[in-house]
C-alpha positions in Angstrom: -32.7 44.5 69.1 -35.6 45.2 66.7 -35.2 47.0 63.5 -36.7 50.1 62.6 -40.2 49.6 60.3 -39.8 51.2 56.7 -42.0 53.9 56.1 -43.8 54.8 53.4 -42.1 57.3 52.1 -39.0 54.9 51.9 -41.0 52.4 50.1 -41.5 54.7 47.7 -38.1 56.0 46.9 -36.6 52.5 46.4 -39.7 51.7 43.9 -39.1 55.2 42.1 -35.2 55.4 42.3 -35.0 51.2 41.8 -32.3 50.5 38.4 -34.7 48.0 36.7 -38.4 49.3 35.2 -41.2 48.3 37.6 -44.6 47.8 36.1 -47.7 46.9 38.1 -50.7 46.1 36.4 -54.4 44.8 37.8 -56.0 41.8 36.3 -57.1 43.8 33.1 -53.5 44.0 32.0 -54.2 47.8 32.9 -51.1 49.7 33.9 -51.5 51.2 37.5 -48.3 51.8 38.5 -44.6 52.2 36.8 -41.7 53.9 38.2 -39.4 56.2 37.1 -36.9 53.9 35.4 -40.2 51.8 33.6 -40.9 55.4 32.4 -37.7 56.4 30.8 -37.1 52.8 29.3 -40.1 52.8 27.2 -39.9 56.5 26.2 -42.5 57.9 28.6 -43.7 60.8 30.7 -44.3 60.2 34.6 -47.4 58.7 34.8 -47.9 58.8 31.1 -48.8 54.9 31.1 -50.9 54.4 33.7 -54.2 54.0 32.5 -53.3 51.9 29.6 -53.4 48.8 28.9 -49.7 46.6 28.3 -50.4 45.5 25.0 -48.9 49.4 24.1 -45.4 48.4 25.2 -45.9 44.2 23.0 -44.8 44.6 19.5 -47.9 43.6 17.4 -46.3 40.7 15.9 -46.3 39.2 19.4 -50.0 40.7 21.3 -51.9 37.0 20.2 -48.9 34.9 22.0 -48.9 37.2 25.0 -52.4 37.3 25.5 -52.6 33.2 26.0 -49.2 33.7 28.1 -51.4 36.1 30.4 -54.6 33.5 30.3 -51.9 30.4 31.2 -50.6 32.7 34.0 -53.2 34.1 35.8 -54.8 30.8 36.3 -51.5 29.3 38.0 -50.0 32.5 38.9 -46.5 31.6 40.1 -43.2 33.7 40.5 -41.0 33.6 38.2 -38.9 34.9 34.9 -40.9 35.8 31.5 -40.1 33.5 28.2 -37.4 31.8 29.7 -34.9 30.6 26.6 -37.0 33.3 24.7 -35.4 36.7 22.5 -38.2 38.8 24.1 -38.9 42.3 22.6 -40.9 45.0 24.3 -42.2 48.1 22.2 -41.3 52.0 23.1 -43.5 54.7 22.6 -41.7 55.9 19.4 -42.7 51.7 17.8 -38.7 51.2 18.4 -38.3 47.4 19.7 -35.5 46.3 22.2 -34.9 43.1 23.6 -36.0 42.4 27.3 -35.6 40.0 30.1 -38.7 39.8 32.0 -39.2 38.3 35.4 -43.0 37.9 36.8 -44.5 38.4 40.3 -48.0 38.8 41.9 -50.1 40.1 45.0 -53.6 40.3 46.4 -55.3 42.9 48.0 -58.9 43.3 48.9 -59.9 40.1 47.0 -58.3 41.2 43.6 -55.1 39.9 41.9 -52.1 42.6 41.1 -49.3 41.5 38.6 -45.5 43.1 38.9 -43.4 43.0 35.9 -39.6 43.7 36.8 -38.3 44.4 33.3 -34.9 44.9 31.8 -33.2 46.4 28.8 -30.9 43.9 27.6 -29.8 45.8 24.6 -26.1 45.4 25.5 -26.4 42.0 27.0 -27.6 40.7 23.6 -25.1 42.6 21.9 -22.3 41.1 23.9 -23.8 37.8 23.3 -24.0 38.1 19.8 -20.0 39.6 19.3 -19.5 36.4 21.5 -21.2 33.9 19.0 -19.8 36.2 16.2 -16.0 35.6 17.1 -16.8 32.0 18.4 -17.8 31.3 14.7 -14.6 33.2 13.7 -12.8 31.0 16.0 -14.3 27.8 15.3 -13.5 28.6 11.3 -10.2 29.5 12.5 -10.1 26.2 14.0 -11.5 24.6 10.8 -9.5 26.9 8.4 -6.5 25.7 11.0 -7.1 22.1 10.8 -7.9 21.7 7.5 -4.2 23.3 7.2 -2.7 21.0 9.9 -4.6 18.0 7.6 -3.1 19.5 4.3 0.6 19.9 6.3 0.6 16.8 7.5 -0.5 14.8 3.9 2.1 16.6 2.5 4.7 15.3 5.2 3.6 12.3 4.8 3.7 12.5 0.8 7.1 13.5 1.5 7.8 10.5 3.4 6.3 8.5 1.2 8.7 9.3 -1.2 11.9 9.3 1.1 10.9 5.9 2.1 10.5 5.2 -1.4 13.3 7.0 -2.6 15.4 5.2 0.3 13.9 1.9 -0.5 15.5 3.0 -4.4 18.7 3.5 -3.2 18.4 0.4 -0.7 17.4 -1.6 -3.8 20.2 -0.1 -6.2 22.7 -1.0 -3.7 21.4 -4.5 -3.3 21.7 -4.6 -6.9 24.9 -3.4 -6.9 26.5 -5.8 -4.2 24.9 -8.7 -6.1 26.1 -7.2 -9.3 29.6 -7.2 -7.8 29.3 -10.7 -6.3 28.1 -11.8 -9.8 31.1 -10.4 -11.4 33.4 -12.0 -8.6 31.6 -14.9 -9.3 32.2 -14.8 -12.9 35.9 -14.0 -13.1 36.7 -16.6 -10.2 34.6 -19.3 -12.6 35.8 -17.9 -15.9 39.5 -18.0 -15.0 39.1 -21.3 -13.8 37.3 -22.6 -16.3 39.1 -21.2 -19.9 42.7 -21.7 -18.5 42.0 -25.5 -17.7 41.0 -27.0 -21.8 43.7 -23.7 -23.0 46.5 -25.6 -20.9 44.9 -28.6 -22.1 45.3 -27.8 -25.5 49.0 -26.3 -25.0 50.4 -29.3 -23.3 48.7 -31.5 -26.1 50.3 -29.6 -28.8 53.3 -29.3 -27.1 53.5 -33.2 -26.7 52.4 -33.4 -30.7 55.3 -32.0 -31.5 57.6 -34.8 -30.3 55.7 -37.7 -31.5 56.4 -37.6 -35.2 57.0 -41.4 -35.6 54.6 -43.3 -37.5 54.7 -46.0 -34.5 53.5 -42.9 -32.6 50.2 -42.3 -34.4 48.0 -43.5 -31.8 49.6 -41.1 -29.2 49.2 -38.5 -31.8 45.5 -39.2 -32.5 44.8 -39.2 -28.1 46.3 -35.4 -27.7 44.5 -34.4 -31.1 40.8 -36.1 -29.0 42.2 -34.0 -26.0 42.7 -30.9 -28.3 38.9 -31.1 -29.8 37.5 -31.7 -26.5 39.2 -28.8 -25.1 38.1 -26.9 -28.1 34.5 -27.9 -27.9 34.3 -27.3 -23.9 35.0 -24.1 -24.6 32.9 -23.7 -27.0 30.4 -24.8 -25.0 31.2 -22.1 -21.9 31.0 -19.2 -24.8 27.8 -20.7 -26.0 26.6 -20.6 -22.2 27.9 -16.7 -21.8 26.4 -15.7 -25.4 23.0 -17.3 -24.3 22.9 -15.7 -20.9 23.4 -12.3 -23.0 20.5 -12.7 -25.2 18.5 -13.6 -22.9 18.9 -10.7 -20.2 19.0 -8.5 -23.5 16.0 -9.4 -24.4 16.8 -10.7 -28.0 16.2 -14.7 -28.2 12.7 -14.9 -30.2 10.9 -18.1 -30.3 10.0 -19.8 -33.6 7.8 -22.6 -33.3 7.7 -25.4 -35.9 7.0 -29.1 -36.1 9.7 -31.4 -34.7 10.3 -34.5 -35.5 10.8 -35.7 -31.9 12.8 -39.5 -31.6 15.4 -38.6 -34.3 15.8 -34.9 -32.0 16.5 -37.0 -28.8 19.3 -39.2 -31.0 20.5 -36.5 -32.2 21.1 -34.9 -28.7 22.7 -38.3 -27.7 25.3 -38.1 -30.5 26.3 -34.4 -29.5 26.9 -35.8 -26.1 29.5 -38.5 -26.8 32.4 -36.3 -26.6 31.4 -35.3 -22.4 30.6 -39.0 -21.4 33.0 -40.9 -19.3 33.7 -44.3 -19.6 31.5 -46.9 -19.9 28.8 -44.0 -19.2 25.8 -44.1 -20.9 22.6 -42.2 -21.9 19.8 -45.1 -22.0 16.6 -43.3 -24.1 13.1 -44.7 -23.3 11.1 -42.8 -25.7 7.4 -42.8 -25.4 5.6 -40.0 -27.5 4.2 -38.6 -30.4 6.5 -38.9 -33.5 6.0 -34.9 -33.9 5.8 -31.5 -31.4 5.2 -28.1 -32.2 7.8 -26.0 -30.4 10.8 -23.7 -30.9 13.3 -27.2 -31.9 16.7 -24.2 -31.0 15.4 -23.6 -27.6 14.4 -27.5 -26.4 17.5 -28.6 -27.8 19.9 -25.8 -25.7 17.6 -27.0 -22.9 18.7 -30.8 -23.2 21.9 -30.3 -23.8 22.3 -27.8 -20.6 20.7 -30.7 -18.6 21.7 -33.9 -19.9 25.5 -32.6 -19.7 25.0 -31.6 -16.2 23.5 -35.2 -15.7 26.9 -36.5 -17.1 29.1 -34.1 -15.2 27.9 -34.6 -12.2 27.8 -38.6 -12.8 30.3 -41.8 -13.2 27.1 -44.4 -13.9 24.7 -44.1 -17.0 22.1 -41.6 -17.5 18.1 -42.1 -17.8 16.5 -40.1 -20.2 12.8 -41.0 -20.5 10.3 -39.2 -22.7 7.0 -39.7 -22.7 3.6 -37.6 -23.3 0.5 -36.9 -20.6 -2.7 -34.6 -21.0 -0.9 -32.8 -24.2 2.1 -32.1 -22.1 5.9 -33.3 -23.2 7.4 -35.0 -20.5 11.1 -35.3 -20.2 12.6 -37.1 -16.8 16.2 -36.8 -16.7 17.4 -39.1 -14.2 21.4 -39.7 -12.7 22.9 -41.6 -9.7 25.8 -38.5 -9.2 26.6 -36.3 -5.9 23.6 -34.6 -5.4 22.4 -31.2 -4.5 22.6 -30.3 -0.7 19.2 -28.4 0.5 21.2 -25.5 1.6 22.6 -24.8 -2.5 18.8 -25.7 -3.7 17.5 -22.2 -3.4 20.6 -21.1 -4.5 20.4 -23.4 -8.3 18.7 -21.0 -10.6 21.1 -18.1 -10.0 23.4 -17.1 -12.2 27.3 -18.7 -12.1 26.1 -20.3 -9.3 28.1 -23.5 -8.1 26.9 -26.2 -6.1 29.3 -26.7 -2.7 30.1 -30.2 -3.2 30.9 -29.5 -7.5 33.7 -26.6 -6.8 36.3 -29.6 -8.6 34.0 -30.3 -11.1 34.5 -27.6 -14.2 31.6 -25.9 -14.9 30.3 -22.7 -15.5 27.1 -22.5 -13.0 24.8 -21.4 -15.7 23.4 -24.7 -16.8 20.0 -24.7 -14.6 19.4 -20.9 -15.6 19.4 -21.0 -19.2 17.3 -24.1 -18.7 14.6 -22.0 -16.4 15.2 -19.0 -18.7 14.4 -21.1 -22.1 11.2 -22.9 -20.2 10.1 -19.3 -19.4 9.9 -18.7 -23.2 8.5 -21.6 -24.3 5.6 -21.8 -21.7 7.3 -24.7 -19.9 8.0 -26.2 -16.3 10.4 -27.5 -14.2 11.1 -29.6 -11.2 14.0 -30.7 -9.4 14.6 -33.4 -6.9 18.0 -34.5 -5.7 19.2 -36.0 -2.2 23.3 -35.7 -1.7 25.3 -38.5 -2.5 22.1 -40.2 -4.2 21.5 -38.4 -7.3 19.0 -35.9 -8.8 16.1 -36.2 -11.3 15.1 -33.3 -13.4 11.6 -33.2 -14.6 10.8 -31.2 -18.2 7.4 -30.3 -18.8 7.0 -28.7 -22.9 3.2 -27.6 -23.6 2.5 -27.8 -27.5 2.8 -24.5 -29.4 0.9 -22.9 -32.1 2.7 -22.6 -35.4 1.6 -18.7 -35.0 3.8 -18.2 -31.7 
């Protein structure tokens, strides 16, 4: 079925009674029509517009855009919205301005061009938009206030766990220290008991046994337990030496005094101490091959050839090379026996502290020999290397730099 043709009258009540401002213009921008809703939005009478041009309801500021809007327009006339993107303001009669959305549409009737503006206060709109971009800035420096706080929170947790790590690595240290410390300590009383009750019974039994040779046929029996005596004697003087130089150095207190030595008679000398620790038929063969005279700290190189050359001739039955010689301004002392050897699993094990070889645990001994030689190298500046193979022997190499009297 058909419907019903709108009538003139109803055309005109939806224009009048529409909720949006209707303005229709001619081709002069002259107003020739508005409806109610037009009227009351920009502050006018009924009727009170038509007549006058639309630049009355353009805020001044704005009239020299419009006008090449309208020129741009009404060549390519086209429906569509007004200033799309654009914060559009339209004037009231009282000069207020209020922002606008605008959309545009045209007709034709007896050969001349009609424009309809459909034009709405947006007052609230914008108002609503601009509380939203307000609190989307508070929130977004919320979120910036909030994770600049997270950041700050979570540098400090990590500060803090930083330091438990580090405080945990401290006490994971300290009780490293203190195992080792107690191992050192078992160490030492295992070696010291072991080592100061052999030359004491030593000495007892001699002296006991002195006792009962009073004879003058007897003398030479008398003179053999008065050797054993002194070389009891001296073997312990030798461990106290060892502990007393082990405390000064971890204390701190051995200072080095460099003079010029006279180097051969030095090496004799050290050969001469050593005749009371060779075995039988054992021998230290010197082949010297330096300058007459070094500048060192003569206390420290001679604990330092004593600790080694004794271990050479503890360790040993044959004889003992002990070649000196000089290269590039460096002393060079190789220290060379034909004994038992070091095992590769006890050679990262030498430098330590009472530490004992596996295959020497019958052999007395302190294990402190190759650390006060390391420790009395670090003073003086010097070097060492090791080489042994088990059952074959081991050469120690000394290197001594040349001091300045001032050091």
């Amino acid at each position: 079925m058909s419907l019903p043709l709108v009538s003139r009258f109803q055309y005109e009540a939806i224009f009048n009674e529409a909720a949006i401002g209707i303005l229709v213009t001619d081709s002069s921008s002259n107003v020739i029509l508005t409806n109610n809703f037009a009227d009351r939005l920009f502050g006018y009478e009924t009727n009170e517009l038509k007549g006058k041009n639309i630049d009355i309801l353009i805020p001044n500021h704005l009239r020299s855009r419009h006008h090449g809007h309208q020129a741009k327009y009404a060549e390519h006339p086209q429906d569509r919205p007004m200033g799309v993107g654009l914060d559009l303001k339209a004037k009231r009669k009282d000069e207020s301005l209020f922002p606008v959305e605008i959309s545009l549409s045209h007709f034709k009737e007896n050969d001349q061009m009609f424009y309809i503006a459909f034009i709405s206060d947006v007052t609230l709109k914008r108002k609503v938009e601009m509380e939203l971009i307000l609190k989307n800035q508070e929130i977004n420096q919320l979120n910036e206030t909030l994770e600049e706080e997270v950041k700050a929170r979570t540098q400090a947790l990590q500060n803090t766990l930083e330091k438990l790590e580090a405080n945990t690595q401290e006490l994971e240290n300290a009780l490293q220290k203190e195992k080792e410390l107690g191992d050192l300590k078992t160490r030492f009383v295992s070696m010291a008991s072991h080592e100061f009750r052999t030359p004491l019974t030593s000495i007892l039994s001699s002296a006991t046994l002195l006792e009962k040779y009073q004879k003058a046929e007897e003398q030479e029996k008398r003179e053999q337990h008065i050797r054993r005596i002194k070389a009891s004697v001296n073997h312990l003087t030798m461990i106290l030496e060892e502990f007393l130089s082990v405390g000064k150095l971890e204390s701190g207190h051995v200072e080095i005094h460099a003079s010029t030595i006279e180097l051969e008679p030095l090496f004799l000398e050290i050969k001469a101490d050593l005749i009371p620790y060779k075995k039988v038929n054992q021998k230290i063969i010197l082949d010297f091959n330096a300058s007459e005279t070094w500048v060192s700290d003569e206390s420290v190189l001679r604990k330092i050839l004593l600790n080694a050359l004794s271990n050479a001739l503890k360790f040993s039955n044959e004889h003992v090379d002990l070649i000196v010689k000089e290269e590039n301004n460096i002393l060079k002392i190789t220290i060379r026996d034909r004994g038992i050897g070091i095992s590769d699993d006890d050679k990262k094990h030498l430098f330590e502290r009472f530490f004992r070889g596996s295959n020497a645990t019958v052999i007395p001994g302190t294990g402190l020999g190759l650390h006060l030689i390391d420790r009395y190298l670090e003073l003086i500046k010097g070097q060492l290397k090791l080489e042994s193979t088990l059952n074959q022997g081991t050469i120690l190499t000394i290197e001594i730099p040349r001091l300045n009297h001032d050091e």
